[in-house]
C-alpha positions as CSV (number, residue, x, y, z in Angstrom):
1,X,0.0,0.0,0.0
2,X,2.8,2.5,0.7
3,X,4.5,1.3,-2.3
4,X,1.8,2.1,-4.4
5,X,1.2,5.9,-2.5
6,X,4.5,6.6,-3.6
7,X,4.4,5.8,-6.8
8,X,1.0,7.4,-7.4
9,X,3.1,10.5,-6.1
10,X,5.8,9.7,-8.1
11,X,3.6,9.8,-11.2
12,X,1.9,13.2,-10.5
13,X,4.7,15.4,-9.9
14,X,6.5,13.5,-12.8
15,X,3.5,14.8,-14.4
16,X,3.5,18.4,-13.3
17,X,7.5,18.2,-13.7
18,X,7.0,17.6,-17.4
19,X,4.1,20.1,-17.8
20,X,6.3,23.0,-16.6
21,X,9.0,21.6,-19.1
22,X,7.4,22.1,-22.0
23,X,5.8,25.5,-20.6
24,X,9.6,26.2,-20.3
25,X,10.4,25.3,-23.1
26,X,7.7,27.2,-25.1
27,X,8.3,30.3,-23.4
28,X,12.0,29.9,-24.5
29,X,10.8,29.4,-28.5
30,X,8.3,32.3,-27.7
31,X,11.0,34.9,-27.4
32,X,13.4,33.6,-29.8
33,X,10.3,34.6,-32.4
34,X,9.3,37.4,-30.5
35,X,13.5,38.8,-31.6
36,X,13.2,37.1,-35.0
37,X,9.8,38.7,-35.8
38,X,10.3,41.9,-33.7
39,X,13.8,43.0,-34.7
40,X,15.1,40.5,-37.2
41,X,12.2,41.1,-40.0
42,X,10.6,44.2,-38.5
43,X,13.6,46.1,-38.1
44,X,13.4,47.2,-34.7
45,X,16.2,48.1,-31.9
46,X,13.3,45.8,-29.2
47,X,10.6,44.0,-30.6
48,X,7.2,45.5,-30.2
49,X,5.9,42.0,-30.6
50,X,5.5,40.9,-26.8
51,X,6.5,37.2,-26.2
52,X,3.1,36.1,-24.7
53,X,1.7,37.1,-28.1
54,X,4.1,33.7,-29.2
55,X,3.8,32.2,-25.7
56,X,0.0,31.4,-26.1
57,X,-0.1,31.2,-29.9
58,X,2.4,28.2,-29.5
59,X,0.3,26.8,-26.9
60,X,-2.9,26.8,-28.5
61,X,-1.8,25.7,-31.9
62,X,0.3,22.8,-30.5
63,X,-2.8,21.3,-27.8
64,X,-5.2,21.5,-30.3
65,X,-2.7,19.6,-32.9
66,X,-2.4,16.8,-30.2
67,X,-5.3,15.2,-27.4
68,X,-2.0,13.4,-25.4
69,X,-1.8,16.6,-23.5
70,X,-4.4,16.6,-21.1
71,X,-2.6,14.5,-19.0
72,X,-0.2,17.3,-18.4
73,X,-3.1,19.6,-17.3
74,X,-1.8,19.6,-13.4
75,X,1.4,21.3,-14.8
76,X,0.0,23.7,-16.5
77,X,-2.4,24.3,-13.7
78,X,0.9,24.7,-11.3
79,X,2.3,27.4,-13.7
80,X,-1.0,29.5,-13.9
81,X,-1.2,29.4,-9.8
82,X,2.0,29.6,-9.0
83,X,4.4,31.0,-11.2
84,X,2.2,33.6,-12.3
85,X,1.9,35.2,-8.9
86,X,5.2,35.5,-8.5
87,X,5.9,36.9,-12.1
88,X,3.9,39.6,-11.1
89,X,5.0,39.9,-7.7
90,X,8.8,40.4,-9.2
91,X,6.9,42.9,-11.7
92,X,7.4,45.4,-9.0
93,X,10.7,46.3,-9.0
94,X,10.2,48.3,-12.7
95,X,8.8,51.4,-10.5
96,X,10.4,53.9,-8.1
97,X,8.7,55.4,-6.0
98,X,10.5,58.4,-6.9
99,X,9.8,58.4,-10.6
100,X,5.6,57.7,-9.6
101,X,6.1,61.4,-7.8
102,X,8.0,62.6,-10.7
103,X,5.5,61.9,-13.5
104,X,2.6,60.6,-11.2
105,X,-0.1,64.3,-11.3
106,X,0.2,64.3,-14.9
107,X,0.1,60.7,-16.1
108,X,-2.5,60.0,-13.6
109,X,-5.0,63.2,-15.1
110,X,-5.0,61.1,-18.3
111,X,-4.9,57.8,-16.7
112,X,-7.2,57.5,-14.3
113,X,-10.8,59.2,-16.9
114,X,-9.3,56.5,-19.6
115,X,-9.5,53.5,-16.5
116,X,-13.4,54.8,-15.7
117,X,-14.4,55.0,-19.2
118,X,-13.1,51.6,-20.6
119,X,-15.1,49.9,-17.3
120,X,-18.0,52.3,-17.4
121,X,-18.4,52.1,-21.5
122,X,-18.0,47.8,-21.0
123,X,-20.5,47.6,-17.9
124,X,-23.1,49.6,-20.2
125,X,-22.3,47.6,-23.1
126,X,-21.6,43.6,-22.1
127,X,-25.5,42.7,-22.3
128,X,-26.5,44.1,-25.2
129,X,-23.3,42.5,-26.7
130,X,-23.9,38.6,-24.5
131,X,-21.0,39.2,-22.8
132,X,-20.6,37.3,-19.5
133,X,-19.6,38.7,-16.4
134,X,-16.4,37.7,-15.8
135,X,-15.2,38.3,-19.3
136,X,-16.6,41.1,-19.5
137,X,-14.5,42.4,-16.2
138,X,-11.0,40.7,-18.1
139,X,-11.8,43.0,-21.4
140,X,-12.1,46.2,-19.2
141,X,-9.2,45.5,-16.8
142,X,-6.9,44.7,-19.8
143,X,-7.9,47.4,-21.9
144,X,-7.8,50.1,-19.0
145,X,-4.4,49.3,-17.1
146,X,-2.2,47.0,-18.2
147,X,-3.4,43.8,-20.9
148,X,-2.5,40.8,-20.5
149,X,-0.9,41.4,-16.8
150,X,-3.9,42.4,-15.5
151,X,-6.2,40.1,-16.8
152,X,-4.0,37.4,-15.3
153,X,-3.6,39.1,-11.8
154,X,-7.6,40.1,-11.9
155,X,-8.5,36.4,-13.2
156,X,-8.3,34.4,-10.3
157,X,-10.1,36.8,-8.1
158,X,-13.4,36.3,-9.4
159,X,-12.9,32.7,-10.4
160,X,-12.6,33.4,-14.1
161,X,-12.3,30.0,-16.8
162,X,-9.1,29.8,-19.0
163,X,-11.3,30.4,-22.3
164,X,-12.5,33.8,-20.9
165,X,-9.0,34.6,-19.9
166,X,-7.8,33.3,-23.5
167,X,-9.9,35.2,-24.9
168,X,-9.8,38.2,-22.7
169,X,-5.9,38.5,-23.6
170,X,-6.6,38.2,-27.4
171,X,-8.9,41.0,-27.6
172,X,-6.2,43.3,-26.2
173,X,-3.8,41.8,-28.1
174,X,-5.4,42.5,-31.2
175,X,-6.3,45.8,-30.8
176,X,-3.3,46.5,-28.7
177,X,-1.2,45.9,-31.8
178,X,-3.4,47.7,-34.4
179,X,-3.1,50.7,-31.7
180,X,0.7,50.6,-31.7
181,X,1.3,51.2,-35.0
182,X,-1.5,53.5,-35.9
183,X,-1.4,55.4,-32.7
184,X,2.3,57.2,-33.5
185,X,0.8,58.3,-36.5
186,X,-2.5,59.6,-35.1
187,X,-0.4,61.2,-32.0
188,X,1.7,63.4,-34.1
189,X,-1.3,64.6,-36.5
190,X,-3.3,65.7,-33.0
191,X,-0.3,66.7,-31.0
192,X,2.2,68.3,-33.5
193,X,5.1,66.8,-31.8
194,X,4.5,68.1,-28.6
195,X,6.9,65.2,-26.5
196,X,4.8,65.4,-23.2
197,X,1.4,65.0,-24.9
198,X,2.1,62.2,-27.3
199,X,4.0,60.2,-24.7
200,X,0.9,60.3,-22.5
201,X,-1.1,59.2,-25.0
202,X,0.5,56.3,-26.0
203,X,1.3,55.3,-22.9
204,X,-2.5,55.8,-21.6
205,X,-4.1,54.1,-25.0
206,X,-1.6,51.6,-25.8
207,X,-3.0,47.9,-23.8
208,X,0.5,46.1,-23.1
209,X,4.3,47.6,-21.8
210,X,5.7,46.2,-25.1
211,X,3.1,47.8,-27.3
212,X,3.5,50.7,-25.3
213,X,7.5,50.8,-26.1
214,X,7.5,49.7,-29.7
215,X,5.1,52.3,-30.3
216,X,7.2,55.1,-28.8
217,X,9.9,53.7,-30.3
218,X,8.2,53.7,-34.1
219,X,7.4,57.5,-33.5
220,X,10.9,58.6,-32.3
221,X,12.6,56.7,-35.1
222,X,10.1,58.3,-37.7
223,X,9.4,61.7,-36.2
224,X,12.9,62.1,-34.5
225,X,11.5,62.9,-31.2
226,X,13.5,60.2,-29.1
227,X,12.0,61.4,-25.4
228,X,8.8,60.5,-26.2
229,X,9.8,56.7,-25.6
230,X,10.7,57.3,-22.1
231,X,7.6,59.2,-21.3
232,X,5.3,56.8,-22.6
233,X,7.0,53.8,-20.8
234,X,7.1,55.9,-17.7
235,X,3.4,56.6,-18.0
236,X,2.5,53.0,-19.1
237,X,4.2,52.0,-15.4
238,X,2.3,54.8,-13.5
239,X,-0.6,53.1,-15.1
240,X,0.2,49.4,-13.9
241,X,0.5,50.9,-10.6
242,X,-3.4,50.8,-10.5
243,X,-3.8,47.7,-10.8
244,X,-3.5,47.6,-7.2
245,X,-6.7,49.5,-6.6
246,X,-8.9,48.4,-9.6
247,X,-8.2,45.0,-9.3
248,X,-10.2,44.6,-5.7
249,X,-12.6,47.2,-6.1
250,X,-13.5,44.7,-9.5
251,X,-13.1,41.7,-7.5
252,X,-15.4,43.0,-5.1
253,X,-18.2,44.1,-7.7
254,X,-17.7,40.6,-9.5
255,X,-18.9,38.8,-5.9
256,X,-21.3,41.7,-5.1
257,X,-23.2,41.0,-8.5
258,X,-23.2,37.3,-7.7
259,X,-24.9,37.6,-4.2
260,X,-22.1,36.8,-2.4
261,X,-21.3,38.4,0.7
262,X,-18.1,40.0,0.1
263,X,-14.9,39.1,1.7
264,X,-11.9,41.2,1.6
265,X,-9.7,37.6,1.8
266,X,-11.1,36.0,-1.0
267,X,-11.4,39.4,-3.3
268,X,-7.6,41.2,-2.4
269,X,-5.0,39.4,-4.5
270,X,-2.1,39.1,-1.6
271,X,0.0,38.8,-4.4
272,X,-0.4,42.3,-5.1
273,X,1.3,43.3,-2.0
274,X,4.6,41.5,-3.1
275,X,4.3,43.9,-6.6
276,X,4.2,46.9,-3.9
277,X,7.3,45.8,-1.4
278,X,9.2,44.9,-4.6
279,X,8.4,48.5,-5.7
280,X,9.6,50.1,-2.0
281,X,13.0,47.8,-2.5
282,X,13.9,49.6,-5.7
283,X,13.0,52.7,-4.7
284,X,15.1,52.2,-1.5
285,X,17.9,50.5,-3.1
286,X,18.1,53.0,-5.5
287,X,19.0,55.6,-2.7
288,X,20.9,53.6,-0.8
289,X,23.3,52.5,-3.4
290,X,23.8,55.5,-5.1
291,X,25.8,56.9,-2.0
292,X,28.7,54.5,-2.9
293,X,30.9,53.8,-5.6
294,X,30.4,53.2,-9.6
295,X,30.7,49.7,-8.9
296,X,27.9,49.0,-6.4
297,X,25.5,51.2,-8.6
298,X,26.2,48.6,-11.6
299,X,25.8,45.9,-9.4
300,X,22.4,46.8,-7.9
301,X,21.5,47.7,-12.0
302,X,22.4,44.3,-12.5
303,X,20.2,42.7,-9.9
304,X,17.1,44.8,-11.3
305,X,17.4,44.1,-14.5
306,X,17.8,40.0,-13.2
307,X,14.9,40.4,-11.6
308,X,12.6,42.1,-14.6
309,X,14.0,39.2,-16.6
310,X,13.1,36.6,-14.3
311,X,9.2,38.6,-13.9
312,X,9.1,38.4,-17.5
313,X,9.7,35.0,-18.4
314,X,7.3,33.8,-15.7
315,X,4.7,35.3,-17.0
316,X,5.7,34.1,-20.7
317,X,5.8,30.6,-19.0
318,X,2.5,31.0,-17.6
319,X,0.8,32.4,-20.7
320,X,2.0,28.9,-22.4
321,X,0.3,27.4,-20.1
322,X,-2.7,29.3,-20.5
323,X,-2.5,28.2,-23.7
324,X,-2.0,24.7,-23.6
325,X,-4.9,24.9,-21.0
326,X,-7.2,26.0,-23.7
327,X,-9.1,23.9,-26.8
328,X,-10.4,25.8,-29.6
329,X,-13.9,24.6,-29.3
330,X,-14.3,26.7,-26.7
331,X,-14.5,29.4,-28.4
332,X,-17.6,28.7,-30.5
333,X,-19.6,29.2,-26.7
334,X,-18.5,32.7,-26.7
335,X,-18.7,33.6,-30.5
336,X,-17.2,37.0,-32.2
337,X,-19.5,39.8,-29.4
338,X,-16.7,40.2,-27.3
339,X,-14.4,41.6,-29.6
340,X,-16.8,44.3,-30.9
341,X,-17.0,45.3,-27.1
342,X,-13.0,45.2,-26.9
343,X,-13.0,47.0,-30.0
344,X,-15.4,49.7,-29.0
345,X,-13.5,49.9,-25.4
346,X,-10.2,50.6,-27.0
347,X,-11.2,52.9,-29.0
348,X,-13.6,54.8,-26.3
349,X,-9.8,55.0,-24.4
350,X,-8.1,56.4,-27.2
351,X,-10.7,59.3,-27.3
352,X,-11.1,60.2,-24.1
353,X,-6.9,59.7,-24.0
354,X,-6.9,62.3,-26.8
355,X,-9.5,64.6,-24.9
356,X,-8.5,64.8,-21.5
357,X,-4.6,65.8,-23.1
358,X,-6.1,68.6,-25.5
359,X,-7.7,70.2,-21.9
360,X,-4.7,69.7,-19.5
361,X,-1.7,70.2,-21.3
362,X,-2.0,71.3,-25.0
């Protein structure tokens, strides 16, 4: 009998071992295409083409090409649960504190009426489109803060199924890309190069970090106006930031909605408070170390840009898994409505973007 416990135990995390592997292994092939794609046919110094883009691609093309990997479902499981959280947990250390103070009154004047709009416009919308709940909530979140990021981080809170977050994350990423090359173009027609202004709109409109940056990138290569990539990315972090606050207050209205008597344990994503320590340790370490010598700044540069690796290829590894998790049949229960509603979202964020700049600052 103990024999055959241990063996049965043996079997699962043999299981769950070789799930993550190939996870691993797609995220790996994920960002090889993601450079190939990105800066070997596009011509670009970073690829604009985020990795997860590939990472979930991969996975859906291959587990729909083969039924043998359902038995590999508890790995992928483990990656969603697990390494996700602390992929966005190590997602922190990309913000100061001091740079939030810096940029944060202006970025968050644009920010925060593009956030309302995009979940106001959605919740007016989603039943005249037969949009569900839950997917409904994944569309706004990722269209209003931060794409696919969020719609992971938001997804377990309100018990969301791997076809809504699927598809969730390939409504932004469809219109996310669409945004990032027509957006430099629209921004410098509206703005007339004015840095400030088109850096806040791309990096309030634009859905993911890597759209945000290839499309500040596109416009200072084309327009010669190279600042505007740093003040879109900064903006684009001021407006992760929120996740923090959005995410429960959605996760609150999700249970509310469903009868449920709300519990602040079951709605707060704890995780979140890792993103916000991780945040406090760069901004302290980047004090601290910049009272000694050239060596020990390059050192503590080195151990940031470790750890935004390490945050970014989590999540890729857990967006292959989200992938492999998924069958294409599952799609036909949720038809084409939701991507008129992501559609009409993004686009509602543009405009108000637009707006809100033309008031404050042109």
């Amino acid at each position: 009998m103990y024999n055959m416990v241990n063996n049965m135990i043996d079997k699962d995390v043999k299981i769950i071992l070789s799930g993550i592997a190939l996870c691993i292994i797609t995220a790996l092939l994920a960002i090889n295409l993601s450079y190939l794609v990105g800066v070997g046919l596009l011509g670009f110094e970073k690829s604009p083409l985020s990795p997860i883009i590939f990472a979930i691609l991969l996975g859906l093309l291959i587990n729909n090409m083969s039924v043998k990997l359902v038995k590999l479902e508890p790995g992928f499981k483990f990656c969603i649960k697990y390494l996700l959280k602390l992929g966005i947990i190590l997602l922190g250390i990309r913000l100061s504190l001091l740079d939030f103070v810096l940029y944060g009154s202006k970025s968050l004047m644009v920010v925060i009426p593009c956030i309302l709009s995009s979940i106001i416009i959605i919740t007016l919308l989603k039943d005249k489109f037969d949009v569900s709940e839950n997917l409904s909530l994944l569309i706004a979140v990722g269209t209003s803060i931060c794409g696919a990021t969020a719609i992971v981080a938001l997804a377990p809170s309100i018990n969301a199924k791997k076809t809504e977050i699927t598809y969730a994350i390939a409504n932004i990423t469809v219109f996310g890309l669409l945004a990032m090359f027509i957006y430099p173009v629209v921004a410098n027609f509206v703005f007339s190069f004015n840095d400030l202004s088109v850096g806040l709109f791309l990096g309030s409109s634009i859905h993911e970090t890597a759209q945000v940056a290839g499309s500040g990138l596109i416009y200072a290569e084309q327009y010669f106006r190279h600042d505007v990539v740093g003040i879109a990315t900064l903006t684009k972090l001021v407006r992760n930031t929120l996740m923090v606050i959005v995410i429960p207050y959605l996760a609150h209205r999700s249970l509310s909605n469903n009868n449920t008597k709300p519990n602040v344990s079951a709605i707060f994503p704890y995780f979140i408070i890792g993103f916000i320590v991780f945040g406090l340790v760069r901004t302290f370490g980047d004090y601290y170390f910049t009272t000694y010598n050239s060596l020990a700044i390059e050192n503590w540069s080195s151990v940031i840009e470790f750890i935004k690796k390490s945050a970014e290829l989590l999540l890729i590894i857990a967006m292959a898994a989200v992938g492999y998790n998924t069958n294409f049949r599952y799609f036909k229960e949720l038809g084409i409505k939701p991507f008129y509603l992501g559609f009409i979202a993004a686009t509602i964020v543009g405009c108000v973007s637009m707006l809100v700049i033309n008031i404050a600052f042109a």
